[in-house]
C-alpha distance (Angstrom), angle and dihedral (degrees) to the residues before:
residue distance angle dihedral
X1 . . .
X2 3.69 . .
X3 3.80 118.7 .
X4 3.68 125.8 -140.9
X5 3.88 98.1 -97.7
X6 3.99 85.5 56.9
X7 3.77 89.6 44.3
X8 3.91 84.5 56.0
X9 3.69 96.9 38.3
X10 3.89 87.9 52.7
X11 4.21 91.9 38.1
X12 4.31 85.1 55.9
X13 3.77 91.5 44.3
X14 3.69 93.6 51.1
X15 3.52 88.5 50.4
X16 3.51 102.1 48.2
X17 3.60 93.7 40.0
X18 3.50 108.3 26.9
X19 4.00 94.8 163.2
X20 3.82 93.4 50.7
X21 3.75 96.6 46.8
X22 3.97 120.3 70.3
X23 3.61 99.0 -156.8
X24 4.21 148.3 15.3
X25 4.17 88.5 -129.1
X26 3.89 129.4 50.0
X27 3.90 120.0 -112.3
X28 3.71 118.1 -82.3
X29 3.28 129.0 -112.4
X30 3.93 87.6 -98.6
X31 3.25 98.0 52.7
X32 3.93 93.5 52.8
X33 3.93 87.4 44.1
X34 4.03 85.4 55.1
X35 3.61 99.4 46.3
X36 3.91 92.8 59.2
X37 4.12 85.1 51.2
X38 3.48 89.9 54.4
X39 3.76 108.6 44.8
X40 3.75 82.1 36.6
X41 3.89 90.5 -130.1
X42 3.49 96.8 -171.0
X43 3.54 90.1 70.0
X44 3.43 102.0 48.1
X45 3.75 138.0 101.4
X46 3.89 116.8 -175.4
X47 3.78 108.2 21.3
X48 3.59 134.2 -179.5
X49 3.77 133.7 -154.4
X50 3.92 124.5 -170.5
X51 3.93 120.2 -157.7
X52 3.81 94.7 2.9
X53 3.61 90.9 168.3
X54 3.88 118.8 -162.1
X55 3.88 94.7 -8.8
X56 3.55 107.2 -91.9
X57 3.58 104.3 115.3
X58 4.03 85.0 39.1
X59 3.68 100.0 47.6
X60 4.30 84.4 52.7
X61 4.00 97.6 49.5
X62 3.69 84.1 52.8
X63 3.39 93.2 47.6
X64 4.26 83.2 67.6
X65 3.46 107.6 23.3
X66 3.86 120.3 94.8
X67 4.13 130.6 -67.3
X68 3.90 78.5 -123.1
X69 3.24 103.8 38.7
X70 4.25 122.4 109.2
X71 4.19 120.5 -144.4
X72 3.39 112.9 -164.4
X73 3.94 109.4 -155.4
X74 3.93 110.5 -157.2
X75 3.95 117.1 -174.7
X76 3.79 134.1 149.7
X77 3.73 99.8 -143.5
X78 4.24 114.1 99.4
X79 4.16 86.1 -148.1
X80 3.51 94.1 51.4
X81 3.49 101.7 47.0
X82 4.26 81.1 43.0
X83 4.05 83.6 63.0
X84 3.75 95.6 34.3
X85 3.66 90.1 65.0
X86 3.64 98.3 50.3
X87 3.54 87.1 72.4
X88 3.64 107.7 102.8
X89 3.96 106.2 -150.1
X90 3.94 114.7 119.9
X91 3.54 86.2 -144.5
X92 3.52 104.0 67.9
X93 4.06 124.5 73.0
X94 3.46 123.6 -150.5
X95 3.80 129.0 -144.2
X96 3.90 148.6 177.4
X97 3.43 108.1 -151.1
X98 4.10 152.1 93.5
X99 3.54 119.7 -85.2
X100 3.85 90.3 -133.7
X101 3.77 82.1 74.6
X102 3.72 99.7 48.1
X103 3.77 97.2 126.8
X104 3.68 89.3 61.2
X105 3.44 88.3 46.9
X106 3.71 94.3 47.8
X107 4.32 85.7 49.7
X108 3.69 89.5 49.6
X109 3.63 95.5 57.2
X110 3.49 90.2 39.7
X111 3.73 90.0 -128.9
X112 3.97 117.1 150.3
X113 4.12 113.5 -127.8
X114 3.74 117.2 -57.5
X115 3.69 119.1 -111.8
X116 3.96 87.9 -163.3
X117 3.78 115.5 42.0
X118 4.19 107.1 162.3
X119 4.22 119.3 177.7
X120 3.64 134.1 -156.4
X121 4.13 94.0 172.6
X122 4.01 103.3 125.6
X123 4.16 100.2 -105.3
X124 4.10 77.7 179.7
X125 4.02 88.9 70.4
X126 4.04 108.1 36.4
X127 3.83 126.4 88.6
X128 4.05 110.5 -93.0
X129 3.63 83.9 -117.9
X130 3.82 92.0 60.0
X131 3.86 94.1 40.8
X132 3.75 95.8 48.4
X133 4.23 90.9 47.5
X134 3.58 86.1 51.4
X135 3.59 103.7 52.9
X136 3.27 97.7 35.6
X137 4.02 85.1 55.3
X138 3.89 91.7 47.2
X139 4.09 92.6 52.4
X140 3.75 85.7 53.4
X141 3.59 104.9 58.7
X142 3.59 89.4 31.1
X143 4.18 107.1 114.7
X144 3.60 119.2 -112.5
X145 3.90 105.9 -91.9
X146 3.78 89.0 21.1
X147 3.96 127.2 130.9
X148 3.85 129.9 -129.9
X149 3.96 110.5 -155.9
X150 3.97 121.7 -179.9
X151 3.72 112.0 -179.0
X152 4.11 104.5 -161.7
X153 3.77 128.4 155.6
X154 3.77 91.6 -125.4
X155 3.84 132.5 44.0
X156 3.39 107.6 -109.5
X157 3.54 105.4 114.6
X158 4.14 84.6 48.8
X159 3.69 89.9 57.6
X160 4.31 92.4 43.2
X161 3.53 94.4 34.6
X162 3.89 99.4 61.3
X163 3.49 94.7 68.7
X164 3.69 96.0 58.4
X165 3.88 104.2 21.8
X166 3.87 103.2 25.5
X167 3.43 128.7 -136.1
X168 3.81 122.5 -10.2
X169 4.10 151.4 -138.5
X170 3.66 111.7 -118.1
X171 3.45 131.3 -171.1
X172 4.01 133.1 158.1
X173 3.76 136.8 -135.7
X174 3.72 109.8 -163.9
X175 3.92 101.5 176.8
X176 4.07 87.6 87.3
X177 3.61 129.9 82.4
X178 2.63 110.2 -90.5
X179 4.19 104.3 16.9
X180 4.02 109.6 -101.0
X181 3.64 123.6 -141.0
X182 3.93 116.7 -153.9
X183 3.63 121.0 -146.6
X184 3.70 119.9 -175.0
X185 3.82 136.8 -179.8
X186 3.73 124.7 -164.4
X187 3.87 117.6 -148.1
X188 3.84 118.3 -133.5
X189 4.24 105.0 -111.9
X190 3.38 123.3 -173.6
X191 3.38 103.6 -107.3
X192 3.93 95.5 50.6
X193 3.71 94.2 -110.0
X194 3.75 126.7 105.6
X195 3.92 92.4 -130.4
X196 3.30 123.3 76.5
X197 4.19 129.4 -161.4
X198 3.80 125.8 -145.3
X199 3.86 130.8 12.4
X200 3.53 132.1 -40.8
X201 3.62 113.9 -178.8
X202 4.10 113.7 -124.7
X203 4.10 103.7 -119.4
């Protein structure tokens, strides 16, 4: 559960950037339980998280993915990625950047492509330009058999998302202020299966 420096950290970055920041409150601890169900992070090898905020949601998918796992976190706020990198797992990556650029970011890190990229940026508040670059970026460095989840409050990234990803699973978690909607898309792999072994290089 967040404590009250998060809650202020998140309270100044919503403020600041109110576009780039889904919410006034961090996640609850139900909502960071649920994303690890859904992205299945205990399976996972390279994962990705856009927007992660002030950690909480990042600190609880490590918490079940892997001892050799890696989790990039990718935000765009300097006092988020400041309390992203207090967080002392040698799993976890840490950078300052857009998620339009992921690729580059991926390259940078020299991390191959994800097969778990998940999203909590607010698709409901960026131009369609924006939203439509950045999906179409995550889909593309997303590992064959990988997922894609965004968990936002409003459906946005349902409506934009069809047109690159297709349709959708949804779910809801309601204990959360406010109530999240989870909307994940599963890219075809060769084998069938949504995970993916070895290393495929990010383009």
């Amino acid at each position: 559960m967040a404590d009250m420096g998060e809650r202020l950290a998140f309270l100044r970055g919503f403020l600041s950037r109110p576009r780039e920041v889904a919410s006034l409150v961090p996640s609850s601890r139900f909502l960071e339980r649920r994303i690890g169900r859904v992205i299945d992070a205990g399976q996972a090898q390279t994962v990705v998280e856009l927007g992660p905020g002030t950690g909480g949601t990042t600190r609880a998918v490590l918490a079940e993915m892997p001892a050799d796992a890696q989790l990039l976190a990718v935000d765009t706020n300097p006092e988020f990625v400041r309390r992203l990198q207090a967080i002392r797992d040698p799993r976890l990556i840490v950078a300052e950047g857009s998620a339009e650029d992921l690729a580059a970011i991926l390259r940078a890190h020299d991390l191959p492509r994800p097969d778990v990229i998940f999203s909590g940026i607010p698709f409901s508040t960026m131009p369609e330009e924006t939203a439509h670059q950045i999906l179409a970026e995550v889909w593309r460095v997303l590992a064959p058999g990988g997922r894609f989840m965004a968990y936002q409050f409003r459906d946005a990234v349902l409506r934009r998302g069809r047109a690159i990803m297709g349709e959708p699973l949804v779910e809801c978690e309601w204990v959360n202020l406010p109530p999240m909607h989870f909307y994940s898309w599963d890219k075809s792999g060769r084998s069938g299966s949504r995970r993916t072994t070895g290393r495929a290089t990010a383009p």
